[in-house]
C-alpha positions as CSV (number, residue, x, y, z in Angstrom):
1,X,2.2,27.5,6.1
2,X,0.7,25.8,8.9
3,X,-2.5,25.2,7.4
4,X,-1.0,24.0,3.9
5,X,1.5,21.4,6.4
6,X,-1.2,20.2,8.3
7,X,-3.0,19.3,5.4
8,X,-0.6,17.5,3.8
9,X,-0.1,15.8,6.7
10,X,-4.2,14.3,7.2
11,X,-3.7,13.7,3.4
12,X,-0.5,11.9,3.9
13,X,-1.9,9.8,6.9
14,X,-5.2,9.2,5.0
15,X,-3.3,7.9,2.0
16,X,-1.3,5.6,4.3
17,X,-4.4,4.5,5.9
18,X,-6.7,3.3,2.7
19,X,-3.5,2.1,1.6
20,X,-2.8,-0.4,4.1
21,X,-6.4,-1.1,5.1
22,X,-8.0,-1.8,1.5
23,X,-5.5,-4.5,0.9
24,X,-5.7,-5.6,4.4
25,X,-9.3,-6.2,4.1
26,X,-8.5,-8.0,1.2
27,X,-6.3,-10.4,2.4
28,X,-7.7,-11.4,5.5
29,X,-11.5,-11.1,4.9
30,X,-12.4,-11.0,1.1
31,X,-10.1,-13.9,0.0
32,X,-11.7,-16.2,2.7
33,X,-14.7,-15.0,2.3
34,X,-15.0,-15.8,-1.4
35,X,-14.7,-19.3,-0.8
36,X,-18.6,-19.5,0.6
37,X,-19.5,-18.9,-3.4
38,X,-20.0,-22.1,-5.1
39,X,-19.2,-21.4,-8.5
40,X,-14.9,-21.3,-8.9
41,X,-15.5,-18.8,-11.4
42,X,-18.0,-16.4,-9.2
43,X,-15.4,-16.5,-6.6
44,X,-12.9,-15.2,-9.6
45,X,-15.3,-12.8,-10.9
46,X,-16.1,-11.2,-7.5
47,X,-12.5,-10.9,-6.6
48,X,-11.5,-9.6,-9.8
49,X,-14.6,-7.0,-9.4
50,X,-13.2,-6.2,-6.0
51,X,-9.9,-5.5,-6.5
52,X,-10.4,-3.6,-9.6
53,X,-12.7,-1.2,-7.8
54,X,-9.9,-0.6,-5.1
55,X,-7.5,-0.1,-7.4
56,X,-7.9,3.5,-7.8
57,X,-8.0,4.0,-4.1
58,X,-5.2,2.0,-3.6
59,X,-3.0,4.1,-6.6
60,X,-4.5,7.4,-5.7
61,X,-3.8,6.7,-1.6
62,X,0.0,5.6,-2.0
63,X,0.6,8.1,-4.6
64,X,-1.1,11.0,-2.3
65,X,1.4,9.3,0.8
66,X,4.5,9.5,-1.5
67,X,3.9,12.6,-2.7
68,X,2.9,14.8,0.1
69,X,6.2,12.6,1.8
70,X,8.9,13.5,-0.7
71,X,7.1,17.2,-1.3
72,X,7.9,17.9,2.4
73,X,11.0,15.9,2.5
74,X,12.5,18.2,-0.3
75,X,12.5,21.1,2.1
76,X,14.9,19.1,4.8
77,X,18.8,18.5,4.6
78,X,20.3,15.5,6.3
79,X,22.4,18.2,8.1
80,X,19.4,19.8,9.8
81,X,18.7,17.1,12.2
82,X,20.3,14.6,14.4
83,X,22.0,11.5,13.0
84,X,18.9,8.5,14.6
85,X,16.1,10.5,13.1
86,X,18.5,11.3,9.9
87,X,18.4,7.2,9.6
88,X,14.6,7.1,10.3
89,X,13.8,9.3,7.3
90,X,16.1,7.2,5.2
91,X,14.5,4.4,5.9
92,X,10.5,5.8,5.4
93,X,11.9,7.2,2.1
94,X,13.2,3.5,1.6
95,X,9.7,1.9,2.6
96,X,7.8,4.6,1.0
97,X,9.5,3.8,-2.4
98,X,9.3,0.4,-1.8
99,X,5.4,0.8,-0.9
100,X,4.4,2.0,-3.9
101,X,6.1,-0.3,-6.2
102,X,4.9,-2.9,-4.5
103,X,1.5,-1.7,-4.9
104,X,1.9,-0.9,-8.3
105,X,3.1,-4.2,-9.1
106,X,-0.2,-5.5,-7.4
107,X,-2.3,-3.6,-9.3
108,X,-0.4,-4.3,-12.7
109,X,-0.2,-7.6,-12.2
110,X,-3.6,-7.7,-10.8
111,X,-5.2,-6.7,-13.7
112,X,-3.1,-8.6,-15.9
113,X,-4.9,-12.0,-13.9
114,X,-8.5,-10.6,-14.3
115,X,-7.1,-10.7,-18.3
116,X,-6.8,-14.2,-18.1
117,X,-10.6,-15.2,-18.2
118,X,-14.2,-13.7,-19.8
119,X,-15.1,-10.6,-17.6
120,X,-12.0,-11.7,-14.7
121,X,-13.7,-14.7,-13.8
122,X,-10.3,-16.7,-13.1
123,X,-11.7,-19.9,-11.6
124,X,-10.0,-20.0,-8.0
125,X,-10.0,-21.8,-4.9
126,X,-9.8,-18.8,-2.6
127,X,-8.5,-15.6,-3.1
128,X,-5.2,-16.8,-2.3
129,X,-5.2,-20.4,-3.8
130,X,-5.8,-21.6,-7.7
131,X,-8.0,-24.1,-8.4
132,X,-7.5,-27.3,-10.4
133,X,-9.1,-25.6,-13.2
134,X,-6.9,-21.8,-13.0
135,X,-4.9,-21.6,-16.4
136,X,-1.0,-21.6,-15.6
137,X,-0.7,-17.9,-16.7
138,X,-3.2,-17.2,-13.8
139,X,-1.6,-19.8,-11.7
140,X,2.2,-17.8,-11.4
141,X,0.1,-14.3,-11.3
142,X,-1.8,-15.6,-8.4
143,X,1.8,-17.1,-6.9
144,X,3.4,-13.3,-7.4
145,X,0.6,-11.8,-5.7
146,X,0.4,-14.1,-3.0
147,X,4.2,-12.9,-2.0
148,X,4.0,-9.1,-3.3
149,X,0.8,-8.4,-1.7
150,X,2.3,-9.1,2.0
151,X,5.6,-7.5,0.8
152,X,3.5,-4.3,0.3
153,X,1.8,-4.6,3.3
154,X,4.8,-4.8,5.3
155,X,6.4,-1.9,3.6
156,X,3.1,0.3,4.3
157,X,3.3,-0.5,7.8
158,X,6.7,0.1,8.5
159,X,5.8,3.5,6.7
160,X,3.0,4.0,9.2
161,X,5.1,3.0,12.1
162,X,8.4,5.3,11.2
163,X,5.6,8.0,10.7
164,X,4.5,7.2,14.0
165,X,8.3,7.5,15.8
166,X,8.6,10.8,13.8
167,X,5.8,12.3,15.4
168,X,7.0,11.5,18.3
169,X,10.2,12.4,18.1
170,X,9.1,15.6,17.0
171,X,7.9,16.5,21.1
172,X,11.1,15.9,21.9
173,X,13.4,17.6,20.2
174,X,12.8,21.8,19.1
175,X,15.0,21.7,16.2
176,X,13.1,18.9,14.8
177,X,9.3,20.1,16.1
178,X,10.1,22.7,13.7
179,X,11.1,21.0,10.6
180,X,8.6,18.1,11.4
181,X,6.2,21.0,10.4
182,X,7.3,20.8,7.0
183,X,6.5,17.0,6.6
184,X,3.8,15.0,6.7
């Protein structure tokens, strides 16, 4: 049981980790970034090729998260431990939920944007901005993403950081260093 716990744990943390990081990256580095290629559509192109190719990470990660989470979560009652960690599991299966929805809702709409132009070459400003030339379909997918995708960041960190309190909670109390075993 150990062995099958503590994997799902490093699978758990992974997933958390290339969840948050990939988009991350994104929006602080790729987004500005694309704005050193001259061509609006390039910039388009590129970020459309980008996130596309994350896409699977970002899906399989969150998805790996939730379910290695709520697997492990099944095996606990509320009853079993003490009332401030019973309200810190709430609230990671809150942000968890709230994580992946988010992040399918990026994706979705995501690929719904690189839709809007030959080969997802949406002709933008930067990653976050339209251009004078983005169609208006692009235009309010570009405007959803540009709240979602910091929505879904947010979420994954407060996951990240209730995982963190968890742990530590877990030195500190027996009861719950035992049943922590059972979640990642």
């Amino acid at each position: 049981m150990a062995v099958l716990s503590t994997s799902a744990w490093v699978l758990h943390d992974l997933g958390l980790a290339a969840g948050f990081g990939g988009p991350l990256f994104g929006k602080l580095a790729l987004h500005r970034a694309v704005q050193d290629i001259d061509s609006e559509q390039e910039r388009g192109q590129v970020l459309h090729d980008a996130w596309n190719s994350y896409n699977m990470v970002t899906a399989a990660s969150l998805g790996i998260a939730a379910l290695t989470w709520f697997i492990g979560r099944a095996a606990i009652s509320g009853r079993s431990i003490d009332k401030e960690t019973h309200g810190l599991v709430l609230a990671k299966d809150i942000l968890l939920g709230a994580a992946v929805l988010t992040g399918a809702a990026n994706i979705l709409s995501g690929q719904e944007l690189g839709k809007q132009a030959p080969e997802g070459a949406v002709p933008v400003q930067s990653g976050n901005e339209p251009s004078a030339r983005t169609p208006e379909k692009a235009r309010g997918l570009m405007r959803f993403l540009s709240v979602m995708g910091p929505i879904n960041l947010a979420c994954t960190a407060g996951v990240i950081g209730i995982t963190a309190v968890l742990a530590m909670k877990s030195g500190q109390s027996t009861k719950w260093s035992f049943l922590s075993r059972l979640l990642p």
